[in-house]
N, C-alpha and C positions, 0 to 999 in steps of 0.2 A: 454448455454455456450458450448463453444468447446473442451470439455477436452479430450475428447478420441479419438486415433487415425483412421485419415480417414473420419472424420466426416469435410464436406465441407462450406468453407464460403465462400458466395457468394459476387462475388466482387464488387456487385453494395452496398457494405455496405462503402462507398464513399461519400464523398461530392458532388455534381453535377459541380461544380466548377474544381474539377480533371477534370475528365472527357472531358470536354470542353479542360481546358488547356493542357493535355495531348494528343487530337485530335491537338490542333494547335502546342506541340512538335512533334508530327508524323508529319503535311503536311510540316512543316520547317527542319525538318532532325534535329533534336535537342536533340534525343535520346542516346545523350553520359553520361560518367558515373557520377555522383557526387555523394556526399559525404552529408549527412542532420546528425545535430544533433540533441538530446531531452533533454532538461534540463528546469529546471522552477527558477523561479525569487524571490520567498520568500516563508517561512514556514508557513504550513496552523497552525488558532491557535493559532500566535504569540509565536508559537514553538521557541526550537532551535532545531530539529533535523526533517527529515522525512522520512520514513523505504519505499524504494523502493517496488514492487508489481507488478504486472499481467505481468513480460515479459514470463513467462512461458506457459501464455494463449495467450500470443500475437503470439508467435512463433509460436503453435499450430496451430491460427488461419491464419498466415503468410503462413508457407509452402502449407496450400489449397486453398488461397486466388486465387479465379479462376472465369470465367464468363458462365454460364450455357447455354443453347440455349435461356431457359424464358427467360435469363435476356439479351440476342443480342437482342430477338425480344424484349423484354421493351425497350430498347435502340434505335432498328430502330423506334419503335415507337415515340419518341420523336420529329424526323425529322431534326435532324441539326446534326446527325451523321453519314459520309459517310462508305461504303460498305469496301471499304479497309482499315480503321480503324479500322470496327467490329470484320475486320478476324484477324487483331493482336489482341484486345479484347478475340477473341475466344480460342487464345493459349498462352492468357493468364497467367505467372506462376512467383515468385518471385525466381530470377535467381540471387540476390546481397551477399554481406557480411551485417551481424547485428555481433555490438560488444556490451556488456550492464553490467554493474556492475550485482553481483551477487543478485538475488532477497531474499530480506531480509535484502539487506544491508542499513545502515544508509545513506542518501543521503541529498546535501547540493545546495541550491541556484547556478545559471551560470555554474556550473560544467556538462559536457554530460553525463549523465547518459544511454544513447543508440546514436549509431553509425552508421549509414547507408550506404554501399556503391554499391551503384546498377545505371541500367540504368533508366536516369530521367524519365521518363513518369514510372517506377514500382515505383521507390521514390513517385512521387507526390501523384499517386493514394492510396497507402497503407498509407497514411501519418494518417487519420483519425481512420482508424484500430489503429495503434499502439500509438495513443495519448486515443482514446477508454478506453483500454484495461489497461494500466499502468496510467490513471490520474485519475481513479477512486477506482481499488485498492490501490493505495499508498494513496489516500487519507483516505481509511477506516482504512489499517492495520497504519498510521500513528496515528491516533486517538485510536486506540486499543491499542497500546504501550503506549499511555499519559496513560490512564485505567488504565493499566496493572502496568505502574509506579505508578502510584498516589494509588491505593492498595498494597503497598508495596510487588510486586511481586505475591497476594495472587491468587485465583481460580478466577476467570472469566467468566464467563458464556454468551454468544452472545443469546439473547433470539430478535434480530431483525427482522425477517421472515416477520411479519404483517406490520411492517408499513417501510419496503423497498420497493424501486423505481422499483414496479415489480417483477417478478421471475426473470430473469438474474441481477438485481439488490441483489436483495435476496440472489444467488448463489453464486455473485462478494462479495461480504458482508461478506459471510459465509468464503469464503477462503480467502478473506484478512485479515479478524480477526484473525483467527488461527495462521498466520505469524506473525499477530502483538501481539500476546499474549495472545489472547481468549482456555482456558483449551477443552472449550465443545459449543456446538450448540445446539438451540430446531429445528435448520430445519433440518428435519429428512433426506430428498435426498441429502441436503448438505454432512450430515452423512456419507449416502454410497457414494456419487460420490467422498468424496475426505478422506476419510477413520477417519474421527476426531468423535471421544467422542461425542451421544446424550444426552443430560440432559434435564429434566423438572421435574415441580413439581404439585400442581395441580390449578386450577382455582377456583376461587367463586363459577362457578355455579355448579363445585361438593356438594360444601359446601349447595347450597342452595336446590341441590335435596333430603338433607334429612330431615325430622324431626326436626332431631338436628344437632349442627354440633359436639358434642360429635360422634353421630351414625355416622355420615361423617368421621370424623377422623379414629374413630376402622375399618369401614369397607375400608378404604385405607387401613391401617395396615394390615390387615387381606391379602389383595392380595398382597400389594409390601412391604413386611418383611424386607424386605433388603435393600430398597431405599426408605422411607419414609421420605417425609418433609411437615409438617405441613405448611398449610396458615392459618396465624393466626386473618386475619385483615377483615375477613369477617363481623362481627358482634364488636365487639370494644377487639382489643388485647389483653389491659391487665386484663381486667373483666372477659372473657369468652376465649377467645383464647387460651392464654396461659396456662389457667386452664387446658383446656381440652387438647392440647397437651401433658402437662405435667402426666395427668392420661392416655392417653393411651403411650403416652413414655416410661412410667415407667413400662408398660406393656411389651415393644418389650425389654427394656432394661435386665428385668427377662429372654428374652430369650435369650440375646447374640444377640442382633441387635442394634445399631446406626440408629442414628435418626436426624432430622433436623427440624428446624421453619423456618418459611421465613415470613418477614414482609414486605408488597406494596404498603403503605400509610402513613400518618404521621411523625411527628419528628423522624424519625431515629435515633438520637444520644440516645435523653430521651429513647426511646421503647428499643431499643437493649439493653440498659445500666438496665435496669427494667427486660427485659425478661431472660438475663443471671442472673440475681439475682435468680430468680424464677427456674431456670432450676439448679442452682448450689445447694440452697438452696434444691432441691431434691434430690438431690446427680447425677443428669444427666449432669456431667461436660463434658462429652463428646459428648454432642448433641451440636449442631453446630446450627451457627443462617446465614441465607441468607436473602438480602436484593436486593429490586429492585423500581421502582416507578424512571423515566423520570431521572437517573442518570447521572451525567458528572463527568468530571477525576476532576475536582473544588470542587464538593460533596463530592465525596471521598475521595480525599486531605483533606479537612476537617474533613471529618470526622474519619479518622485513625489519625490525627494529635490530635484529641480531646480523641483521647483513645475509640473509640465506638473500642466494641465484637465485630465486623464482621466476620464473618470466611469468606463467598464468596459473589460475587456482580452478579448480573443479570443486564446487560446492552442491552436494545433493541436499542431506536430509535434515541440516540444520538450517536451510536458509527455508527450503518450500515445505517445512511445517511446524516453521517457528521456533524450532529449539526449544530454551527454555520457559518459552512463552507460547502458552496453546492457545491464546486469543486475543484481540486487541479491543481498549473499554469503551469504544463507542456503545453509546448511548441515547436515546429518542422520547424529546421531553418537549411537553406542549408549555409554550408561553406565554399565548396570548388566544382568546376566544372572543368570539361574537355573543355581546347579551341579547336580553329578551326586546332591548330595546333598537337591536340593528348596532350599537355601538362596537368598536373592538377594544374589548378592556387587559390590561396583564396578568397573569396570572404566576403564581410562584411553588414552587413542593418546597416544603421543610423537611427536614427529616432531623434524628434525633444525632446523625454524622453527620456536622456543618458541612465536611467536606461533598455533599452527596444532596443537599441544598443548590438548587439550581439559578439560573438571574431570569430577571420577569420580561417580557414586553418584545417588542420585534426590537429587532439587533443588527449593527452589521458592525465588521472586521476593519481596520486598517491598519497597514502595517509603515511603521515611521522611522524614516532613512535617514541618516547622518551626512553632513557634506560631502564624506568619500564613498556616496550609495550601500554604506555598511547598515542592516536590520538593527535598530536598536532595542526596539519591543512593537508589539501587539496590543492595538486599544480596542475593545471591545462599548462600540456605543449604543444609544437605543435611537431606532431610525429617523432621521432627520438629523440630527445633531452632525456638525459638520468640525473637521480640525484641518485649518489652513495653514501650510507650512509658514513658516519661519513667527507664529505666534504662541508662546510658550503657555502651555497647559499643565493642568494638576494629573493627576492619574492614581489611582488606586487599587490596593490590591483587591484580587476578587473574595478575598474569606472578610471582608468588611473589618480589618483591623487597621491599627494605628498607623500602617505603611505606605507610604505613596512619594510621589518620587514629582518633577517637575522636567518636562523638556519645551524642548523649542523645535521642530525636525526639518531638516529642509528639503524633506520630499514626504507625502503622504499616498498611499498607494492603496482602494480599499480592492477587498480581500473576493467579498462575495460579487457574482457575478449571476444574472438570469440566466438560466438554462433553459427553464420551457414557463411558458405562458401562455395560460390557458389550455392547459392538454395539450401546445403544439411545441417544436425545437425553437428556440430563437433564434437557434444558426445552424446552418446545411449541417448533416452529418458527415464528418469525412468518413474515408476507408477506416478498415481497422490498421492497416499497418502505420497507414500515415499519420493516425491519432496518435498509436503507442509512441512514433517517434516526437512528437509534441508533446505530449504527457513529459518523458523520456528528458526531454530539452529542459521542460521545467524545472524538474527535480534539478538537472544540473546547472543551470542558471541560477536557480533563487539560492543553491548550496554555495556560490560564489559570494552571496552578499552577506552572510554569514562569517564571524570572528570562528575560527580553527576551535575555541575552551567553550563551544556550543558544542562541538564536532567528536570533540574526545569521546573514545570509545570504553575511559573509567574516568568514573569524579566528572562529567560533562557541567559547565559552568549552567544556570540556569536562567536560560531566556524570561525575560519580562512579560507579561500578560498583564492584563489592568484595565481596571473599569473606568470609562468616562468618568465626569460629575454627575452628570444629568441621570446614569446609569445606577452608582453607587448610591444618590440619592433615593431613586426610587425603589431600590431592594431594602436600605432603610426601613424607609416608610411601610413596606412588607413586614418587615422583618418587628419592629416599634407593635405593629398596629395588631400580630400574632402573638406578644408578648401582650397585650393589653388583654386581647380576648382571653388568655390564658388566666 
């Protein structure tokens, strides 16, 4: 990954498709400026909510976004890309405006959640960078927040490392989880590169290098005093495991140390509900029980809803590679261009799936609060158009049908925000640790102003999204005027 400044991406990290098309806007003089949005089409999950992710790394990766001399000669090598094309290639640099809601923030279906305004051929080619970068952390820290709800807010633990999509997969993993709710990490460069809490406990095959796993257990105790947690599931939990955490427990416990069990296999509910028996029943009320073994936010729901002891969860390979879900549907759609006459006019895709028909024109987000700072919906305007609290407006749905709803909000809050202009930051870069923990806050603040039946981890109530007037009017008149041609 590219977190740290200076550190260069090379711009052949493109589609080969750019490329091409980008040679044929250069020999056509077609390099004027538009406008692309990013937004996706439905919640991974069967969600209702999804916590935005990677524009931090995207931008990063954006302002170095450059083409190396290796990569002209890969390029000339191909043979279908001329000389005076390369040398714009060569100087290369991302010279637009990015707007993008704040990362961490809750994000919803058709709304732009990043904003583009540069000269097309840097639009087209950066298009796969910045769908990269943000469609696969949102989808991890999305999934981390289901977690992190469905444990009623408790520890977390991302134990994902091994069975992530690679190390930059691993890395992307490690810091979308943290935004989305993950307390600590077992990947240890995760650790230092983005400043978050290392955890671990220990493996079987400690257990199985001794004798016994009594002698396993004491001789962990004996080095890490202070961060001991028993595996208890090596040999059968509640016959032997638990026994024998519980004697050398009681051990650390004589000395003023806290302690932990972790269970990796079997019923969960029954073991956790049996081994707190056993740990209280010693008087180690204060030892703590962790659980892990191929978890999802479904599991856990369940099982804090059944009353299990859990005090923390260990989640590896369902949270940092999506589970059920191998992608998130962000998508990169141009909506406005420059004509021949210097103007910026809208532009709109139809497609033959209304759902998959896009809205025209520059855009921006606001999101409108109720008296008790409770989100009530998402207005999606076209730019200029202004909604002043406490003045009740229309609102429509985005598929142009008979639905629209009417509020009045007493707080309006818009969404998108400048990040760079002109190829420069609008604002200082922080560290990475201190960003993740702002990212981090956001998720958890903007999750406060959210009603609980957005939140549900089945049947989630369905957040409002809705087009201005000014907006729905003019996808209309798109929409009328492509029916006429027809």
């Amino acid at each position: 990954m590219a977190e740290k400044t200076g550190t260069k991406q090379s711009g052949l990290f493109t589609d080969f498709y750019e490329l091409t098309m980008a040679q044929g806007y250069w020999k056509q003089g077609l390099d004027r400026t538009v406008v692309f949005d990013v937004f996706f089409r439905r919640h991974p999950f069967n969600g209702g909510f999804s916590v935005f992710a990677g524009i931090e790394t995207c931008i990063d990766r954006l302002l170095s976004f450059s083409f190396s001399e290796d990569d002209i000669e890969y390029l000339r090598s191909q043979g279908i890309f001329e000389e005076g094309f390369l040398d714009y290639l060569r100087d290369f640099h991302f010279t637009g405006d990015l707007y993008s809601f704040n990362e961490g923030s809750l994000i919803f279906p058709q709304e732009p959640v990043i904003r583009i305004h540069a000269p097309l051929i840097q639009a087209q080619i950066i298009e796969g960078l910045v769908l990269n970068q943000c469609n696969f952390q949102t989808l991890i820290a999305t999934k981390t927040t289901r977690v992190w709800l469905a444990s009623g807010k408790k520890d977390v633990m991302e134990f994902g490392l091994r069975r992530a999509q690679g190390t930059d997969g691993a890395m992307s993993a490690t810091r979308a989880s943290f935004i989305g709710g993950a307390s600590s990490t077992s990947n240890t460069l995760g650790g230092k590169a983005f400043g978050i809490p290392v955890a671990g406990t220990m493996a079987h095959s400690w257990v199985l290098s001794f004798p016994s796993e009594l002698e396993a257990f004491r001789a962990y105790a004996e080095i890490y005093p202070e961060s001991t947690v028993f595996l208890i599931d090596t040999y059968d939990s509640l016959k032997s495991g638990i026994k024998n955490a519980v004697t050398v427990g009681s051990e650390l416990h004589k000395n003023g140390h806290r302690f932990g069990v972790r269970l990796d296999s079997g019923d969960i509910a029954y073991l956790s509900s049996e081994v707190r028996k056993e740990l209280d029943s010693a008087g180690l009320s204060d030892a703590y029980i962790t659980v892990s073994n191929e978890l999802t936010e479904e599991i856990i729901s369940a099982l804090v809803a059944s009353g299990s002891p859990v005090d923390s969860w260990g989640v590896g390979t369902n949270m940092v590679t999506g589970g059920s879900e191998s992608s998130f549907s962000g998508v990169y759609k141009m909506c406005a261009r420059t004509d021949g006459s210097g103007n910026m006019v809208p532009v709109m895709k139809f497609s033959d799936n209304p759902t998959k028909s896009t809205n025209p024109g520059i855009k921006n987000v606001y999101r409108l609060f109720d008296e008790n700072g409770m989100a009530r919906g998402d207005v999606i305007t076209l730019d200029g158009e202004k909604i002043t609290p406490g003045r009740e407006y229309r609102y429509f749905h985005p598929m142009i049908d008979y639905r629209h709803f009417s509020l009045s909000a007493s707080d309006v809050r818009p969404m998108l925000k400048k990040r760079i202009e002109n190829g420069k930051r609008t604002e200082k870069r922080l560290p990475d640790s201190e960003q993740l923990r702002v990212s981090r806050a956001t998720m958890m603040e903007q999750m406060e102003t959210f009603d609980g039946s957005y939140k549900r981890i089945l049947n989630p109530h369905i957040y409002k999204v809705s087009l201005s007037e000014g907006l729905r009017n003019m996808k209309l008149d798109f929409i009328n005027a492509n029916e006429r041609a027809d």
